[in-house]
Backbone and ligand atoms as CSV (ligand in chain L), in Angstrom:
chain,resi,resn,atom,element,x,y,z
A,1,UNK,N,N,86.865,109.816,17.400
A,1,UNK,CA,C,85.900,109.952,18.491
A,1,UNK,C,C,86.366,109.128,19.693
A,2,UNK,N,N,86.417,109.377,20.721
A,2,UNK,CA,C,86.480,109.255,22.142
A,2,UNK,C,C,85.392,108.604,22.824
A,3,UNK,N,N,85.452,107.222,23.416
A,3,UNK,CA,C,84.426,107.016,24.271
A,3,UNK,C,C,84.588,106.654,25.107
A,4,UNK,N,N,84.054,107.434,26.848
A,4,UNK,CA,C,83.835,107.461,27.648
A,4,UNK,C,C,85.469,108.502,28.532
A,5,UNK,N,N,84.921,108.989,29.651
A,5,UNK,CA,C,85.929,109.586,30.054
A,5,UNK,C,C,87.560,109.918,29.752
A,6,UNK,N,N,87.852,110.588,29.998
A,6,UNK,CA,C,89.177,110.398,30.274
A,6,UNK,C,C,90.076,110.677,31.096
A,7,UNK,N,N,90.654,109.732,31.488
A,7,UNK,CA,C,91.054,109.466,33.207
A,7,UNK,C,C,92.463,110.400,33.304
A,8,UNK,N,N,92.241,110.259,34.498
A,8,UNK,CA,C,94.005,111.241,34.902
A,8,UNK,C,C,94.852,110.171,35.074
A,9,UNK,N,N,96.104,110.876,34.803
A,9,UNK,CA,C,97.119,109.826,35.200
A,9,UNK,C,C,97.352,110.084,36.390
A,10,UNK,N,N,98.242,108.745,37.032
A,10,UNK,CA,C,98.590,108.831,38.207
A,10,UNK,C,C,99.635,110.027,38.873
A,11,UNK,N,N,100.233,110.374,38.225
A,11,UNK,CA,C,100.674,111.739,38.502
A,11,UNK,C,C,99.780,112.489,38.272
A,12,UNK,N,N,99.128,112.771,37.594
A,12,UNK,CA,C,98.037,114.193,37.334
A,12,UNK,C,C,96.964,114.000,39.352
A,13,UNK,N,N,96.578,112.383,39.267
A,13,UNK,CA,C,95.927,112.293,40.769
A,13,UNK,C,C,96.653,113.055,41.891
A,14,UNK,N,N,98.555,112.916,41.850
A,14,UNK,CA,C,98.743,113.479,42.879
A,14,UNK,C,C,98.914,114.364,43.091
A,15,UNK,N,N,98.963,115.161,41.747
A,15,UNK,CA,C,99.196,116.576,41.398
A,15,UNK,C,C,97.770,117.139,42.072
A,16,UNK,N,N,96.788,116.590,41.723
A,16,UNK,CA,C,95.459,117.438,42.113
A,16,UNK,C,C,94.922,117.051,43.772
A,17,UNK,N,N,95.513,116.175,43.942
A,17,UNK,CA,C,95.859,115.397,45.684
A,17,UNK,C,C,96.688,116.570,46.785
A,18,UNK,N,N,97.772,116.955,45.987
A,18,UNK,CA,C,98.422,118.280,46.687
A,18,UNK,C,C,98.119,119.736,46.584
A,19,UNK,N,N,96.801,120.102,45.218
A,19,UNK,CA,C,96.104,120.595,45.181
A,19,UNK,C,C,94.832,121.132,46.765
A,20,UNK,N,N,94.461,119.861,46.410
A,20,UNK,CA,C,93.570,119.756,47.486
A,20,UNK,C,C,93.912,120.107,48.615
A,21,UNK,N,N,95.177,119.132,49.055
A,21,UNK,CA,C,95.683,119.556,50.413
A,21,UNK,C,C,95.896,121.044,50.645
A,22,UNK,N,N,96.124,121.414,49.913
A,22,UNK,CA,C,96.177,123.187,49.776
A,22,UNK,C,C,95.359,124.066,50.418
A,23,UNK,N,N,94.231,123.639,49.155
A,23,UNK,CA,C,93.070,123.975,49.986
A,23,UNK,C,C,92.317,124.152,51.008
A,24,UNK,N,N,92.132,122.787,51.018
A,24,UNK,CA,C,91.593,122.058,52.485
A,24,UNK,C,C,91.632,122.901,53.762
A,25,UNK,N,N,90.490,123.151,53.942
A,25,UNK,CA,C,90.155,124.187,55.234
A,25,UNK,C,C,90.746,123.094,56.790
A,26,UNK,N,N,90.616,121.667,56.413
A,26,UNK,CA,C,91.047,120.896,57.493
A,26,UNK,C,C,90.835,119.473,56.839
A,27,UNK,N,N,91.482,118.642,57.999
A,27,UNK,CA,C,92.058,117.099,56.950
A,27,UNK,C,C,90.828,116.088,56.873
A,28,UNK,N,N,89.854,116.472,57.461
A,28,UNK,CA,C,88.979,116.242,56.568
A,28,UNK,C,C,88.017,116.218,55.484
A,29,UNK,N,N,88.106,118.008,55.253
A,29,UNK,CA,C,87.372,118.104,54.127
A,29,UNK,C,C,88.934,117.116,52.888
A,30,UNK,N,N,89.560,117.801,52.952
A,30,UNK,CA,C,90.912,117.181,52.079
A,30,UNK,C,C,90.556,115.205,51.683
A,31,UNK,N,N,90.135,114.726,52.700
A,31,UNK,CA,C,90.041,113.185,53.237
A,31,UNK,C,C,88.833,113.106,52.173
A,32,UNK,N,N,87.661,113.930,52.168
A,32,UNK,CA,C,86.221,113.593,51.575
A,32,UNK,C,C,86.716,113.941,50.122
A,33,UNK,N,N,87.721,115.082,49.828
A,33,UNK,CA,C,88.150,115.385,48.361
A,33,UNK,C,C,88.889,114.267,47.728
A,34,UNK,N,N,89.848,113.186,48.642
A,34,UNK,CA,C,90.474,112.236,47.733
A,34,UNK,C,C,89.988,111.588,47.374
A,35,UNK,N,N,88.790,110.813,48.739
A,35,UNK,CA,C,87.903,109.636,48.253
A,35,UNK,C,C,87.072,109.576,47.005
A,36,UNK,N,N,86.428,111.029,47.195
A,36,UNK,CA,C,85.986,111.356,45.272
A,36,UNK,C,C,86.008,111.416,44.218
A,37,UNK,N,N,88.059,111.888,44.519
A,37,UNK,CA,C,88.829,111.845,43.187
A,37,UNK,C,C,89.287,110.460,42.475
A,38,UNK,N,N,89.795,109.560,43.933
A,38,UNK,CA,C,90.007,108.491,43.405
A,38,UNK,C,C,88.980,107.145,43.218
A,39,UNK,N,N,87.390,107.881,43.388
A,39,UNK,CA,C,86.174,106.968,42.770
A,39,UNK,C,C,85.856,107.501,41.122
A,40,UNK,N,N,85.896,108.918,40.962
A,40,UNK,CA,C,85.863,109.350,40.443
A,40,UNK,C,C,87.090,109.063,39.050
A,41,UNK,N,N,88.468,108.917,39.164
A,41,UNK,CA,C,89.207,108.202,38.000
A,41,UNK,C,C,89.950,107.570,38.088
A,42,UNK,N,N,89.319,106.620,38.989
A,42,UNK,CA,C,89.450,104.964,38.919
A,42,UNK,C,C,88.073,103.897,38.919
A,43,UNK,N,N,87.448,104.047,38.038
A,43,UNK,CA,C,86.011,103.493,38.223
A,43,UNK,C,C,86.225,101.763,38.939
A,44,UNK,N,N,87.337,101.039,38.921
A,44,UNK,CA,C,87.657,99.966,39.264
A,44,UNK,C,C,87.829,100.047,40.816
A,45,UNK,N,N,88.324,101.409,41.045
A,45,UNK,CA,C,87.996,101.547,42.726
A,45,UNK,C,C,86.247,101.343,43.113
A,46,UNK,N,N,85.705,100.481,43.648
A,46,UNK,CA,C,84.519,100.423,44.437
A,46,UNK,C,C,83.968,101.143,45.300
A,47,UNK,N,N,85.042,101.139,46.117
A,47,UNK,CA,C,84.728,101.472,47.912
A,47,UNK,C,C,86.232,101.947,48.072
A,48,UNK,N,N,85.692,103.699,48.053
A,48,UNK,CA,C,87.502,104.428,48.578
A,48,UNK,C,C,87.240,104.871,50.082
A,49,UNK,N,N,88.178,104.668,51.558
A,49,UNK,CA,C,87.929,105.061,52.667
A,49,UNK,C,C,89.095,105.355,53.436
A,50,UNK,N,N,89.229,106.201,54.565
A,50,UNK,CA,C,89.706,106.535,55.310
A,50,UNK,C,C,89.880,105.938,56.630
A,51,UNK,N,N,90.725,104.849,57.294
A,51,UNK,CA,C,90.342,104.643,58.592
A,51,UNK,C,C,91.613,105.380,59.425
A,52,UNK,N,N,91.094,106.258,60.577
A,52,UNK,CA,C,92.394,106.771,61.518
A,52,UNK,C,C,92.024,106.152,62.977
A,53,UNK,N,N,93.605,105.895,63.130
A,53,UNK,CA,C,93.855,105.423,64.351
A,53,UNK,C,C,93.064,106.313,65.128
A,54,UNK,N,N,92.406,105.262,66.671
A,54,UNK,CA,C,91.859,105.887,67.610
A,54,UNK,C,C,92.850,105.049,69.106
A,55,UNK,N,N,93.272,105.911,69.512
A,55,UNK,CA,C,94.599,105.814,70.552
A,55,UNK,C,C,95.314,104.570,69.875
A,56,UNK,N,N,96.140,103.491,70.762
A,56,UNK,CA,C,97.128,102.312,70.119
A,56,UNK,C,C,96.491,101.261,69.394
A,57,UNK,N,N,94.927,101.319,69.806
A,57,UNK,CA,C,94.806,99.557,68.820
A,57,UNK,C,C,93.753,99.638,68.521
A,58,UNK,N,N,92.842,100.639,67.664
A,58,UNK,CA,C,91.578,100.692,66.943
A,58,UNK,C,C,90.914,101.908,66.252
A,59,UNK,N,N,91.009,101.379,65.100
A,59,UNK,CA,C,91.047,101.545,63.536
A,59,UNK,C,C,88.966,102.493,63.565
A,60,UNK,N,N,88.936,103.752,63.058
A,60,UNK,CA,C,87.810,104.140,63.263
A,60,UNK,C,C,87.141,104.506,61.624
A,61,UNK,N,N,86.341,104.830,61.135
A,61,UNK,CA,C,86.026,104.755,59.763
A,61,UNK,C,C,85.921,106.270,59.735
A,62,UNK,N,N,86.801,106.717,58.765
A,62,UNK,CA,C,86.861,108.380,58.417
A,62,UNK,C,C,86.184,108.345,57.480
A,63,UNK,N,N,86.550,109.525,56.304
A,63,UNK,CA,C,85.311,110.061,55.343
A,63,UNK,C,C,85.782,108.766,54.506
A,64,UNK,N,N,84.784,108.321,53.461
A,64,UNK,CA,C,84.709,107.514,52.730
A,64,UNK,C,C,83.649,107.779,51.638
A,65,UNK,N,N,83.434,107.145,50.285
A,65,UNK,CA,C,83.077,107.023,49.337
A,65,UNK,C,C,82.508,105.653,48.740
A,66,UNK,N,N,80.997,105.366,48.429
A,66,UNK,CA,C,80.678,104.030,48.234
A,66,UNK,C,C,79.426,103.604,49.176
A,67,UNK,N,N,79.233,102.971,49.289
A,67,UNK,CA,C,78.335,101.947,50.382
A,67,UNK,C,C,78.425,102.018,51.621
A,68,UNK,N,N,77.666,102.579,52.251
A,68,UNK,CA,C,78.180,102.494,53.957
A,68,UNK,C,C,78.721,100.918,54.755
A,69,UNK,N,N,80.194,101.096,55.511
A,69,UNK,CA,C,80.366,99.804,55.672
A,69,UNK,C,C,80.082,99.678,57.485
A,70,UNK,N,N,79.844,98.452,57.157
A,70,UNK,CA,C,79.299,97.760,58.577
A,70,UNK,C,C,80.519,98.289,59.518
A,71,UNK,N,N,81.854,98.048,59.049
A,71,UNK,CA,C,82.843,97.668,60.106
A,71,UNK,C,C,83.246,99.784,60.320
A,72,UNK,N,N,82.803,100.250,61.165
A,72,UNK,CA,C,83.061,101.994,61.581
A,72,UNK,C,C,84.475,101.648,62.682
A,73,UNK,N,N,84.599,100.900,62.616
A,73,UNK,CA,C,85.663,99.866,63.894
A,73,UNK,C,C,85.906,98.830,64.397
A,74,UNK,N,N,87.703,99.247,63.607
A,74,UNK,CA,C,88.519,97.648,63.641
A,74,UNK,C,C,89.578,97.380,64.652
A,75,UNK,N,N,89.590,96.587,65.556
A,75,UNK,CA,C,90.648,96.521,66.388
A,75,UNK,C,C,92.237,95.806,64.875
A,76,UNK,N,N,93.238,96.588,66.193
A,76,UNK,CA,C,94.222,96.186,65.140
A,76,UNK,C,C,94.454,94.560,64.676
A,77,UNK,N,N,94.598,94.214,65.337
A,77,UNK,CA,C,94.209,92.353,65.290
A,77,UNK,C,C,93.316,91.596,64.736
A,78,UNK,N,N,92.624,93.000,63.854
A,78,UNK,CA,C,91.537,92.246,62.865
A,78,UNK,C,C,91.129,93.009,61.552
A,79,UNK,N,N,91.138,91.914,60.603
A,79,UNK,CA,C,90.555,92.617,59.347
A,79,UNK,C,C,92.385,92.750,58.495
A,80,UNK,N,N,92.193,93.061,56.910
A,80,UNK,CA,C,93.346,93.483,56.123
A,80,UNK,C,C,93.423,94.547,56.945
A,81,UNK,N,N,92.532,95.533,57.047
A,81,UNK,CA,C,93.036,96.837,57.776
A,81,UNK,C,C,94.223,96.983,58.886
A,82,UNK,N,N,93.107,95.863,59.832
A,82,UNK,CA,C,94.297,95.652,61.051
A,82,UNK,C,C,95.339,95.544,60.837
A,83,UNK,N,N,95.655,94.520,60.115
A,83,UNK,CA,C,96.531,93.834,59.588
A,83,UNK,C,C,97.795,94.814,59.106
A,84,UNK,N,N,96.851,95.783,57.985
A,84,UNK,CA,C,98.134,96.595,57.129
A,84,UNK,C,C,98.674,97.788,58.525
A,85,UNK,N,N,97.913,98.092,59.171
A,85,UNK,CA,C,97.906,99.309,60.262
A,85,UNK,C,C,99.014,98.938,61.355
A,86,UNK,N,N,98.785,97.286,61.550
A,86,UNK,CA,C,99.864,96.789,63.074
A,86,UNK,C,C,101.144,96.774,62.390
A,87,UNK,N,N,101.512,96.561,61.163
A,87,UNK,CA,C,102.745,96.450,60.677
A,87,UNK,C,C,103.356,97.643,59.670
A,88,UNK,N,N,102.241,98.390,59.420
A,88,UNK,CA,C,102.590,99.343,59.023
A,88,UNK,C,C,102.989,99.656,57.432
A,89,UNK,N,N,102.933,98.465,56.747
A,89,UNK,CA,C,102.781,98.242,55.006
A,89,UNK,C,C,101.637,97.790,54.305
A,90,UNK,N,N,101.635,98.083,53.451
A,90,UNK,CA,C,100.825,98.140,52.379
A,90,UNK,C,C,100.453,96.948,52.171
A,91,UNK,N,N,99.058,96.547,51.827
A,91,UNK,CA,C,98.776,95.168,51.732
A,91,UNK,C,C,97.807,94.657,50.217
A,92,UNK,N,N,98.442,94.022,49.283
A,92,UNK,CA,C,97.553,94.123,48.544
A,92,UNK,C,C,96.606,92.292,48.491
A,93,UNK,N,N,95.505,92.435,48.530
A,93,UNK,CA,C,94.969,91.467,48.527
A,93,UNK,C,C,94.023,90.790,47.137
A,94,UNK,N,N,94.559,90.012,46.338
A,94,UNK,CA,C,94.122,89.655,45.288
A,94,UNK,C,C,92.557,89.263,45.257
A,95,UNK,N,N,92.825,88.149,46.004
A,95,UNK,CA,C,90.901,87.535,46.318
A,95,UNK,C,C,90.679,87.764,47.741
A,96,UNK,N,N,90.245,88.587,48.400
A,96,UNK,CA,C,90.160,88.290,49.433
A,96,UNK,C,C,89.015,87.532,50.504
A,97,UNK,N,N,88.346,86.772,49.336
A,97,UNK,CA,C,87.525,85.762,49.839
A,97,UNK,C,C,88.156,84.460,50.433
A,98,UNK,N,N,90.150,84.469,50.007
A,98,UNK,CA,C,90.769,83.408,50.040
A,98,UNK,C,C,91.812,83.880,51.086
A,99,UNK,N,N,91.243,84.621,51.631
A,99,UNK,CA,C,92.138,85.867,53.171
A,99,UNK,C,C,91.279,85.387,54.366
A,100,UNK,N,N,91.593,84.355,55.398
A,100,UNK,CA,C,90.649,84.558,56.521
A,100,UNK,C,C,90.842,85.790,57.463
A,101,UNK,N,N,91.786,86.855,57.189
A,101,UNK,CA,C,91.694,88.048,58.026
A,101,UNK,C,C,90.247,88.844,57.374
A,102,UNK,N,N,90.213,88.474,56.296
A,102,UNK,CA,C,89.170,89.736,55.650
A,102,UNK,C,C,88.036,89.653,56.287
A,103,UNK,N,N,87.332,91.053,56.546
A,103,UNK,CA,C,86.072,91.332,56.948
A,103,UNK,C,C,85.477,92.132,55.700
A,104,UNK,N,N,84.391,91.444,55.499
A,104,UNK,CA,C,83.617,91.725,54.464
A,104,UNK,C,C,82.806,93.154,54.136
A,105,UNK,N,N,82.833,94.352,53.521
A,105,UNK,CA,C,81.922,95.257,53.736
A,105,UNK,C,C,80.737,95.314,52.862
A,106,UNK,N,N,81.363,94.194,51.450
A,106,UNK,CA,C,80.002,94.464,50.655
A,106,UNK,C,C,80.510,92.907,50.361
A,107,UNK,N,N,79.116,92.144,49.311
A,107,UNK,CA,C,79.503,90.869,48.763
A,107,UNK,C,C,80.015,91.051,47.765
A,108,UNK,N,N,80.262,92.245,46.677
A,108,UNK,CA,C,80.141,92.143,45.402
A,108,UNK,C,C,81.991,92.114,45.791
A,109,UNK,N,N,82.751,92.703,46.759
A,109,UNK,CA,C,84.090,93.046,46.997
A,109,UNK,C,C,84.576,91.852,46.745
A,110,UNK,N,N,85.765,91.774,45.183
A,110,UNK,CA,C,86.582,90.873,45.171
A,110,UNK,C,C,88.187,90.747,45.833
A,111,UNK,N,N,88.550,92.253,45.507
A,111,UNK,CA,C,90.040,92.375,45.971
A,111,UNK,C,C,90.070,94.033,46.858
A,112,UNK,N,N,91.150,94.045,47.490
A,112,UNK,CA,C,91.267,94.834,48.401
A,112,UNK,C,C,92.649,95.420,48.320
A,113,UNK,N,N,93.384,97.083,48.395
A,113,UNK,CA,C,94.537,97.054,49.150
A,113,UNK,C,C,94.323,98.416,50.084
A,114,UNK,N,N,95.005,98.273,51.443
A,114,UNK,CA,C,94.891,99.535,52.050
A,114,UNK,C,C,96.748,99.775,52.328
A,115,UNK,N,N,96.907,101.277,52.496
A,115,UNK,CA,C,97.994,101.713,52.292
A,115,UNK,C,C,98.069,102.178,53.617
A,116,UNK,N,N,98.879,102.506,54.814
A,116,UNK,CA,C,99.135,102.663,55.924
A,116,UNK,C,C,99.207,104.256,55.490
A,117,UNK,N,N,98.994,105.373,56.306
A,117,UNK,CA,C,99.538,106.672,56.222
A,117,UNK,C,C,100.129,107.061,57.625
A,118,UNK,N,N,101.459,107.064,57.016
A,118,UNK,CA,C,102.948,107.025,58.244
A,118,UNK,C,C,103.180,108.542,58.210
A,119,UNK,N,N,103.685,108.775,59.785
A,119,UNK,CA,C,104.015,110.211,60.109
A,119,UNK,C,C,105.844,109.694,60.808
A,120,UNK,N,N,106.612,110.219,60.508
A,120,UNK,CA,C,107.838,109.588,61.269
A,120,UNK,C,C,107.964,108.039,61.748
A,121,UNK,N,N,107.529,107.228,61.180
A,121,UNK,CA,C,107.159,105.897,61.514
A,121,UNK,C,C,105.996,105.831,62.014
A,122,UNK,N,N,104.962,106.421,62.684
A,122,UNK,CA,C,104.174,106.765,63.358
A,122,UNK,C,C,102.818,106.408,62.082
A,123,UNK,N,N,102.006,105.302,62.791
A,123,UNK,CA,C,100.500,104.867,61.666
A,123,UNK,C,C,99.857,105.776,62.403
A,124,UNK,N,N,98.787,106.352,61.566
A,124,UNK,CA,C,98.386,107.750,61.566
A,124,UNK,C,C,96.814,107.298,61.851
A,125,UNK,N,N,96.892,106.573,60.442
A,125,UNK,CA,C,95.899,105.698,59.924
A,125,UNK,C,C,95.740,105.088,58.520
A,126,UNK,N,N,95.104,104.728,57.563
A,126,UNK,CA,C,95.051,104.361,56.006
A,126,UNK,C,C,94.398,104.632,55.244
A,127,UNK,N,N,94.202,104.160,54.326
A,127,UNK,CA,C,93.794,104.713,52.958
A,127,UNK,C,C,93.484,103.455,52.451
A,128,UNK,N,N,91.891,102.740,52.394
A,128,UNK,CA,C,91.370,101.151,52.260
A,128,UNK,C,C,90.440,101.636,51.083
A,129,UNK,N,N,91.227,100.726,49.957
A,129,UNK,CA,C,89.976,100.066,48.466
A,129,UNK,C,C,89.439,99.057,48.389
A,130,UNK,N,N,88.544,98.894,48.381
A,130,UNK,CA,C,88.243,97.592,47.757
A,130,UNK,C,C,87.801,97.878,46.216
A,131,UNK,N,N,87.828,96.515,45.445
A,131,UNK,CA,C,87.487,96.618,44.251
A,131,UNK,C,C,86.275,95.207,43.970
A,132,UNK,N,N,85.709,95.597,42.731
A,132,UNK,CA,C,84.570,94.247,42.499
A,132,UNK,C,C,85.347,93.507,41.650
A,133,UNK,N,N,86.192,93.774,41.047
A,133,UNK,CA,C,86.901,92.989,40.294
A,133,UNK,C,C,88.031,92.117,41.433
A,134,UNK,N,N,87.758,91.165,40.659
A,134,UNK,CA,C,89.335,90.235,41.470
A,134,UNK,C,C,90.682,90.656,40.627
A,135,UNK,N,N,91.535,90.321,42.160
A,135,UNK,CA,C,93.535,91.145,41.206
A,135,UNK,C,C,93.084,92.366,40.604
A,136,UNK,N,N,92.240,93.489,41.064
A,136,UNK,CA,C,92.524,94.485,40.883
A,136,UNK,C,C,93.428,95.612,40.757
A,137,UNK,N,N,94.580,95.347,42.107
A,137,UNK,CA,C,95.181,96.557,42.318
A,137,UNK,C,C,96.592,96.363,42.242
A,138,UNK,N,N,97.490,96.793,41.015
A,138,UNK,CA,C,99.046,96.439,40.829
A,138,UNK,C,C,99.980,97.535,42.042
A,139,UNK,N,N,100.786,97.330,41.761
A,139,UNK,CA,C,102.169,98.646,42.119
A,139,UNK,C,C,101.909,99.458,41.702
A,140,UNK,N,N,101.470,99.845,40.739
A,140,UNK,CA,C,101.226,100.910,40.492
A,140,UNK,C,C,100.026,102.116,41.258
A,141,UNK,N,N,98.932,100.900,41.674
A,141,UNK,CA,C,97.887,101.433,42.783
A,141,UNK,C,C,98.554,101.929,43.756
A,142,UNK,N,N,99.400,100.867,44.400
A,142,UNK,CA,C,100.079,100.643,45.886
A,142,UNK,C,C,100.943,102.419,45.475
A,143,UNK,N,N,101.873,102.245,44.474
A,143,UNK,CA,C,102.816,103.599,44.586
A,143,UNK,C,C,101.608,104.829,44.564
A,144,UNK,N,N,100.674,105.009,43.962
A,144,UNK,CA,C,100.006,106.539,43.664
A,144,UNK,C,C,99.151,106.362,45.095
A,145,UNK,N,N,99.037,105.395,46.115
A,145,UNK,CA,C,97.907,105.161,47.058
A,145,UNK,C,C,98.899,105.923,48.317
A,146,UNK,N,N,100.252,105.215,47.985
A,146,UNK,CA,C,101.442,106.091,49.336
A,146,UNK,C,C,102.020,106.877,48.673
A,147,UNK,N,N,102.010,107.601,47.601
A,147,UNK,CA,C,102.030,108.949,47.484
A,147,UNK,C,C,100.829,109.870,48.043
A,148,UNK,N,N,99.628,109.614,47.816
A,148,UNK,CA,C,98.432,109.955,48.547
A,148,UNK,C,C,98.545,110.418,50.034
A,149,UNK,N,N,99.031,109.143,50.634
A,149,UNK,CA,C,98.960,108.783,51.772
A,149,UNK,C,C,99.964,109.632,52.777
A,150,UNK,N,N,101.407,110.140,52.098
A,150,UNK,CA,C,102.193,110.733,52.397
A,150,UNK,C,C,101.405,112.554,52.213
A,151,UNK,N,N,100.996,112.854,51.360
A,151,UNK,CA,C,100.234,114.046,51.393
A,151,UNK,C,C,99.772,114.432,51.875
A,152,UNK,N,N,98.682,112.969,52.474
A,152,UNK,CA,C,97.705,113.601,53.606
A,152,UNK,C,C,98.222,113.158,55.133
A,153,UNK,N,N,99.296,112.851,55.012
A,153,UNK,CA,C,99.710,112.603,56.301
A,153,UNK,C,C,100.223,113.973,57.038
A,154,UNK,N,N,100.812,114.889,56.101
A,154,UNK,CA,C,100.899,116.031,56.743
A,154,UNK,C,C,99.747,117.538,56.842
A,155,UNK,N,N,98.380,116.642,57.063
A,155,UNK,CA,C,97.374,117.399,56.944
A,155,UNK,C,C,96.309,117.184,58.218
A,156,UNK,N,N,97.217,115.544,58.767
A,156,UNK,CA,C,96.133,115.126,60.235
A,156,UNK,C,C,97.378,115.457,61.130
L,1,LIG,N1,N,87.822,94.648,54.304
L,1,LIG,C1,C,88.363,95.349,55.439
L,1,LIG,C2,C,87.266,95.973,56.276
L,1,LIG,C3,C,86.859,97.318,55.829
L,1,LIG,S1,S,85.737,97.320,54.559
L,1,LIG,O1,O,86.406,96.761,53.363
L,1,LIG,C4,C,85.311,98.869,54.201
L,1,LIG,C5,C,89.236,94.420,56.265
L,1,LIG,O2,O,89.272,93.231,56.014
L,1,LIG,O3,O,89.881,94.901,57.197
């Protein structure tokens, strides 16, 4: 006997990630399909979201999954977001109560990583988790988050 779900693997996510993109009448319905999938089998994901660049230096809140967050807009110079978006890598943040860049969206949020989504070098925008657990998110997050991220980059 089996208890409780059973999750996809991280290939099966991107398999059904390029699925989607398929689909997807436009990059946002596609955007509202990942956030689902990856709340949906990753229960350790909290808070799955979308932020896209709005002209050179501010970060706007796309479709998302979870708790509505305060921050709908981040200048680049602020927040992990900013942060991962001005430089353009992946940021994983263990505690980020012990990050003075972090801006808070919920209290229960222990750890955080957002993944940049690059077009020719070009930040597009990202792909931001938080988790309630602290040291949530390995390489292994980070690799299936910019595989994601690369998918839907050719969809905005
Ligand atoms: N924690 C982010 C802000 C976005 S909320 O987590 C949804 C940051 O520090 O940039």
């Amino acid at each position: 006997m089996r208890f409780g779900p059973i999750m996809k693997m991280d290939g099966e996510i991107a398999a059904a990630v390029r699925g989607l993109a398929t689909r997807a009448a436009t990059g946002v319905e596609l955007m509202e399909g990942v956030v689902r999938l990856l709340r949906e089998e990753r229960p350790y994901y909290s808070w799955a979201g979308f932020y896209l660049m709005e002209g050179a230096d501010t970060l706007v809140l796309g479709p998302y999954h979870g708790k509505p967050s305060p921050h709908t807009r981040i200048p680049l110079h602020q927040g992990i977001c900013g942060a991962a978006a001005s430089t353009g890598e992946s940021l994983i943040i263990d505690d980020v109560n012990a990050d003075p860049r972090y801006l808070a969206c919920s209290l229960e949020t222990r750890s955080e990583i957002v993944v940049p989504i690059k077009r020719e070098g070009k930040v597009l925008g990202e792909i931001d988790i938080d988790s309630d657990r602290p040291s949530a998110f390995s390489d292994e997050d980070r690799r299936l988050l910019e595989e994601v991220a690369a998918i839907v980059a050719g969809r905005l």
